[in-house]
C-alpha positions as CSV (number, residue, x, y, z in Angstrom):
1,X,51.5,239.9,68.6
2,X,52.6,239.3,65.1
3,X,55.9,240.5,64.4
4,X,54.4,242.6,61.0
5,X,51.8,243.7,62.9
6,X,54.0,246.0,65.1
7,X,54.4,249.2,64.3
8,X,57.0,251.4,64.0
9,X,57.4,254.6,65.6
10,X,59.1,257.4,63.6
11,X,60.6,260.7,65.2
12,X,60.3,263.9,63.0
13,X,62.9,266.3,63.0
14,X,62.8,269.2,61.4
15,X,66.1,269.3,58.8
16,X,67.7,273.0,58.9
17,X,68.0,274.6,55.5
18,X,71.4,273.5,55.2
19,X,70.1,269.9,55.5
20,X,69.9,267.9,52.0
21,X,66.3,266.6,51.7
22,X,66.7,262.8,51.2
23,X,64.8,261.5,47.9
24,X,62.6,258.7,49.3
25,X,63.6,255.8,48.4
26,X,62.6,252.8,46.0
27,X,61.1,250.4,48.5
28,X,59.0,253.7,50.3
29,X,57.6,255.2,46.7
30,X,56.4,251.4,46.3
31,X,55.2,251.1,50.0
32,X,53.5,254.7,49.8
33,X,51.9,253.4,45.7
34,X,50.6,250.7,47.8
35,X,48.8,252.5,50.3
36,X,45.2,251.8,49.3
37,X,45.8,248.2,48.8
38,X,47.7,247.9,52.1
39,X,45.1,249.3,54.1
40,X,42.7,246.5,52.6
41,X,44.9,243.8,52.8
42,X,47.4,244.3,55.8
43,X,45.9,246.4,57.5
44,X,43.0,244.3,57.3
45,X,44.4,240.7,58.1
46,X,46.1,242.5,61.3
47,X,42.8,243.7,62.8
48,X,41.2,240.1,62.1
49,X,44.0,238.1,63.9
50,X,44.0,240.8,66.6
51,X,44.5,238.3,69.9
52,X,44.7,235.2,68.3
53,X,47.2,233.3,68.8
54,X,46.7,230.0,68.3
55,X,46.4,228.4,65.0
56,X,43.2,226.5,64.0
57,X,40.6,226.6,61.5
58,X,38.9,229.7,62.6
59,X,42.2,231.6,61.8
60,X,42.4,230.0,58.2
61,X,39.2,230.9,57.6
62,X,39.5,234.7,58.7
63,X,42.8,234.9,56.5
64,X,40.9,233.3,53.6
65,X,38.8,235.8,53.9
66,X,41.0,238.6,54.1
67,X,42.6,237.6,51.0
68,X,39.6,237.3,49.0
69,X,38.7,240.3,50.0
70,X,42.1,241.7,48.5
71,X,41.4,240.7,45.2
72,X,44.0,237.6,45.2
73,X,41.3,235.7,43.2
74,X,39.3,233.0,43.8
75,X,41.5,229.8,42.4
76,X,44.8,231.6,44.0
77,X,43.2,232.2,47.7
78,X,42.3,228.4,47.9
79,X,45.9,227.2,46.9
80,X,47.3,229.2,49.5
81,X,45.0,228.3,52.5
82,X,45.2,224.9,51.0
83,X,48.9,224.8,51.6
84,X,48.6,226.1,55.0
85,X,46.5,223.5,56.0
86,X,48.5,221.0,55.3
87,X,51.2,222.4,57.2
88,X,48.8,222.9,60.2
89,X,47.7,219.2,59.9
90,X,51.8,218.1,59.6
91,X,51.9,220.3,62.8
92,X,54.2,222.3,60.6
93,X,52.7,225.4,61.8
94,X,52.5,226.0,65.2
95,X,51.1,229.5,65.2
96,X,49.7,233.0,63.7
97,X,52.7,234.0,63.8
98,X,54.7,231.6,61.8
99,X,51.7,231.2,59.3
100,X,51.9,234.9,58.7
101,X,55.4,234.1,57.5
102,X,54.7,231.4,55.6
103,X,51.8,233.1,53.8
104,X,54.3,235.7,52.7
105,X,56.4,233.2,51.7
106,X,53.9,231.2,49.1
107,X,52.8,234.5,48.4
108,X,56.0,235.5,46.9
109,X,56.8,232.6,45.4
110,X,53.5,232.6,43.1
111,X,55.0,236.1,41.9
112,X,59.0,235.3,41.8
113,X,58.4,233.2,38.6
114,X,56.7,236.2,37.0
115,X,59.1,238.8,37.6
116,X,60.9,239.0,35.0
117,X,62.2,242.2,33.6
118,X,62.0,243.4,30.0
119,X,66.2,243.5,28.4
120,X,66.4,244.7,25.3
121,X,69.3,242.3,23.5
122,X,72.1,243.3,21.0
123,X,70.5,242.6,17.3
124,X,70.7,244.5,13.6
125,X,67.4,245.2,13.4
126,X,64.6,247.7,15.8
127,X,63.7,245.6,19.2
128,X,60.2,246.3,18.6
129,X,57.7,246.5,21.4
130,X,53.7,246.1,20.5
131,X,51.7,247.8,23.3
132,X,48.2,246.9,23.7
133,X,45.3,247.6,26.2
134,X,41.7,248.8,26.3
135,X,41.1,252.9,26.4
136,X,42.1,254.2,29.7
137,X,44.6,251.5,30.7
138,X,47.3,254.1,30.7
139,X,48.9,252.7,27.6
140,X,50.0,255.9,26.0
141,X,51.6,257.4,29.6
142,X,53.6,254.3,30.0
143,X,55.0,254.2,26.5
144,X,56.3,257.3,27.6
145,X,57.9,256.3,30.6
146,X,59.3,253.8,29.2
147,X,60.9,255.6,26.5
148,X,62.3,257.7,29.1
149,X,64.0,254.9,31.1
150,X,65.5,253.0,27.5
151,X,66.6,256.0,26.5
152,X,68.2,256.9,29.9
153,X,69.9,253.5,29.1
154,X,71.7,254.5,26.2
155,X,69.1,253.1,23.8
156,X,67.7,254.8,20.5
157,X,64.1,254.6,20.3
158,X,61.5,255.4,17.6
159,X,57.7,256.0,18.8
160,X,54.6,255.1,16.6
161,X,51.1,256.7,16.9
162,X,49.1,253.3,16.0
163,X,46.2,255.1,18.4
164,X,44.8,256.6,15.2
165,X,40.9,256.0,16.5
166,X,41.7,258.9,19.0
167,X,43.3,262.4,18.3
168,X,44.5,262.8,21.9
169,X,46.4,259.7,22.0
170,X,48.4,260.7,18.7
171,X,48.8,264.3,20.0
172,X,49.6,262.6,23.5
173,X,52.3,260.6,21.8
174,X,54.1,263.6,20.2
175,X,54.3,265.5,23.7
176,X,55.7,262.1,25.1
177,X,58.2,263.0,21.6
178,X,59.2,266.1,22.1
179,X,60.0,265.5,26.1
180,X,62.2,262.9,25.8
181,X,63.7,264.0,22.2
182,X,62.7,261.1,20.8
183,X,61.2,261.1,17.4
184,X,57.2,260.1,16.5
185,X,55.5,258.5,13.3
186,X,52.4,259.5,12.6
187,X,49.5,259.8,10.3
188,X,45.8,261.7,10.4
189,X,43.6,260.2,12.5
190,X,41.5,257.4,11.1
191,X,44.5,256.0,9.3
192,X,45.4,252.3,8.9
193,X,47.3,251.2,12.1
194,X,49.1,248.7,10.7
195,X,50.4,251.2,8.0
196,X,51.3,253.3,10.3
197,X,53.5,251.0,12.6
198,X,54.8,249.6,8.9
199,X,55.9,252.6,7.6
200,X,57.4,253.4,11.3
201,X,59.3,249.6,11.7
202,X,60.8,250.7,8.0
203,X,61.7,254.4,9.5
204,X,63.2,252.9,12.4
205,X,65.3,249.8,10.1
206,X,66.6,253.0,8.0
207,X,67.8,254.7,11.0
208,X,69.4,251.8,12.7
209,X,67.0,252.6,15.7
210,X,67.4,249.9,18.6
211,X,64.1,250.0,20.2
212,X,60.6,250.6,18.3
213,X,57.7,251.3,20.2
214,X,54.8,251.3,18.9
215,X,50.9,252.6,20.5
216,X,47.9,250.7,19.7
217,X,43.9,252.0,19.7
218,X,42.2,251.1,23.1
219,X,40.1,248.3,22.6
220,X,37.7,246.2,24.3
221,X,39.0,242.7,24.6
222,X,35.2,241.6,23.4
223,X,35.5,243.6,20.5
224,X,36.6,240.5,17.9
225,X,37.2,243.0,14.7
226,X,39.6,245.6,16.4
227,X,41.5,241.9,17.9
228,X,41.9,241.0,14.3
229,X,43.5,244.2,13.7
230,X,45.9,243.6,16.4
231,X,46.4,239.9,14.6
232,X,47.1,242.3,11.3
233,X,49.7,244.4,12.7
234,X,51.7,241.3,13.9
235,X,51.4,240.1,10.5
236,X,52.5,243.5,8.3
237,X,55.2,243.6,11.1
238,X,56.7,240.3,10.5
239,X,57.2,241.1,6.4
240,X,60.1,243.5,7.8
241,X,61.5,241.4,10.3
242,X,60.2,237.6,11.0
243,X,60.4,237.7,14.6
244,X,59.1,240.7,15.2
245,X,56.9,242.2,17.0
246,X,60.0,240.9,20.0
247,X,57.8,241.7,22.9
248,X,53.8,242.5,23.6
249,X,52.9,244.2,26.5
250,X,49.8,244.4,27.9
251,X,49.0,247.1,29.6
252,X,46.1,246.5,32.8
253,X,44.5,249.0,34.8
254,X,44.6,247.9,38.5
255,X,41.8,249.8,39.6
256,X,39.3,247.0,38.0
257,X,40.4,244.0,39.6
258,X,39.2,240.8,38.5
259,X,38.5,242.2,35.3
260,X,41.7,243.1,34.8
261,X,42.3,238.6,34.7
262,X,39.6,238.5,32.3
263,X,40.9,240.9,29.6
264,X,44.4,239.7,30.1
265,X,43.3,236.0,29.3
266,X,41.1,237.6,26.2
267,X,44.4,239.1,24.6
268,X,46.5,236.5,25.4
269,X,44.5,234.0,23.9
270,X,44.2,236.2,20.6
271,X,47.7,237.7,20.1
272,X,49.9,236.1,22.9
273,X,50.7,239.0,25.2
274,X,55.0,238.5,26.6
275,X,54.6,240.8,28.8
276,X,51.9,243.0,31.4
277,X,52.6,246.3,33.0
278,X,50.2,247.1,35.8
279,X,49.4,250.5,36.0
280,X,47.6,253.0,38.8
281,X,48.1,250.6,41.7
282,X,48.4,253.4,43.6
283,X,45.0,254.8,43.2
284,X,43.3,251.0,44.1
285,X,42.5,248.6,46.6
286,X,42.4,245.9,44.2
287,X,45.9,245.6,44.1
288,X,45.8,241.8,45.1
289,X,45.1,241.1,41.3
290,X,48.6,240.6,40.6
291,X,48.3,237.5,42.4
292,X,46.1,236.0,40.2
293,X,47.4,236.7,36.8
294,X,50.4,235.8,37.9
295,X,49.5,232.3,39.7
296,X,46.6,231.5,36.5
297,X,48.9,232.9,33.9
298,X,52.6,232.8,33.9
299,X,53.3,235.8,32.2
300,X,56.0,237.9,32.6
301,X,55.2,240.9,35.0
302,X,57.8,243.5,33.2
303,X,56.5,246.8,35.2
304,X,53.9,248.4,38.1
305,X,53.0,251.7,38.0
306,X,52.9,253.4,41.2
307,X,52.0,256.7,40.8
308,X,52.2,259.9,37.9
309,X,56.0,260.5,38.1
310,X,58.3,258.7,35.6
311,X,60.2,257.1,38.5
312,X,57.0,255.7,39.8
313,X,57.0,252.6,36.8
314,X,59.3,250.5,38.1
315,X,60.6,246.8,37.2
316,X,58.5,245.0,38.9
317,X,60.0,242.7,42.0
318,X,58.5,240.1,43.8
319,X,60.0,240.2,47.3
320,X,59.5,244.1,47.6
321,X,55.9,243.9,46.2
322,X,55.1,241.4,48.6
323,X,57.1,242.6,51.7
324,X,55.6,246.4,51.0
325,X,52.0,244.9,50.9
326,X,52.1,243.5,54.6
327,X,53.6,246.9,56.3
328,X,51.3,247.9,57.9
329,X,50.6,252.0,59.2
């Protein structure tokens, strides 16, 4: 039997009311985020191999399948079941076991490269960071939680309501604001969003903020005119500080797999996203994305998002993501 196929029994005791309650940890919040995912990968893969122990091509192909099935992608599945069949014909692999393990392996080396957390570096002028998405991505949460965690950093942070094509989102924004103490610009909506993150990058320069964030409308990555205005706002922001905006991040929605590859190649293409947070893995299957925009574009994989509690976007790591996503229940 596979050795992460074997579960793990757990006793429950009761703690007495005198007994601290333990605050799970990181690697179980991620593990437990996972869930749906796991049970389509993991658990998956483990049923399939059930009594097979010997290594051949009828095992490759049932783990090819698995993973396309998870959502790894297309291009990304055949690299790694090409690479295990090499090792199978150097009799490098002897069986289900061991290519188990060297699955994880490859798997976690097409991520390492991507992990690559956002630092906010020492500079005179507001580190500013251009978030961008289509409606529903999460975009406006996330700025949130990431104020929350730069400002639990020691950092000083100014938030702009670029949204201005939906009331919520500005309104959204300024609850984000008041929570965290941090303070929003804003105009009606309907206003110019590049004036709005202008007149905010010149609040924030005043101030001698460190950290600038600044909200975008949701757009559809087809939608050429509202790309252009995301081409504009790079352009207003630069006549303030040349190298700004320092960092775009893109923010995905997990829950619609392989379109999630599509509309991060569309932005990338037209604005150059540095940077993707993956939100609401926790309520997906399709988790397995990652693996494809990570292997087909090489960009920096700054946060996931887990679940609703601020805790729950995390830096994103390679060897947990990968080592939660084959534990199986």
């Amino acid at each position: 039997m596979l050795d992460f196929l074997k579960r793990k029994k757990n006793t429950e005791i009761s703690p007495s009311p005198d007994t601290p309650v333990e605050k799970p940890s990181l690697f179980s919040r991620l593990k437990a985020g996972l869930r749906k995912t796991r049970a389509n990968f993991a658990n998956g893969l483990a049923n399939l191999m059930l009594g097979k122990k010997v290594l051949d091509a009828d095992v490759l192909n049932l783990i090819e399948t698995q993973l396309l099935t998870g959502d790894i992608g297309v291009a990304t599945t055949e690299q790694l079941i090409q690479h295990l069949t090499q090792k199978l014909a150097r009799k490098e692999l002897n069986d289900t076991e061991t290519a188990i393990r060297e699955l994880k392996e490859q798997m976690k080396c097409i991520l390492s490269p991507c992990a690559i957390p956002l630092t906010i570096p020492q500079q005179e002028s507001p580190f500013v960071i251009l978030v961008v998405g289509i409606n529903g991505s999460g975009k406006t949460t996330t700025i949130g939680k990431i104020a929350y965690q730069l400002k639990s950093d020691g950092k000083t942070l100014l938030l702009a309501a670029g949204d201005t094509f939906r009331a919520a989102a500005i309104e959204q924004l300024h609850i984000w604001g008041e929570r965290n103490q941090i303070p929003v610009v804003a105009q009606q909506p309907g206003a110019d969003t590049a004036a709005v993150i202008y007149d905010a990058m010149e609040s924030a320069k005043a101030r001698k903020i460190n950290v600038l964030i600044a909200d975008t409308a949701g757009r559809l990555h087809t939608q050429t005119n509202l790309m252009e205005e995301l081409k504009k706002v790079k352009r207003v922001l630069r006549k303030l500080d040349a190298s700004a905006p320092h960092e775009i991040l893109l923010i995905l929605d997990a829950s619609i797999g392989q379109n999630a590859l599509n509309q991060a190649m569309q932005f990338h293409e037209a604005i150059g996203v540095t940077g993707i947070a993956l939100t609401k893995l926790d309520g997906t299957a399709k988790g397995g994305i990652i693996f494809a925009i990570a292997n087909q574009l090489k960009i920096p994989i700054r946060y996931i998002g887990v679940g609703e509690g601020i805790e729950d976007l995390r830096a994103f790591n390679a060897d947990d993501f990968v080592d939660a996503l084959f534990e199986t229940e």
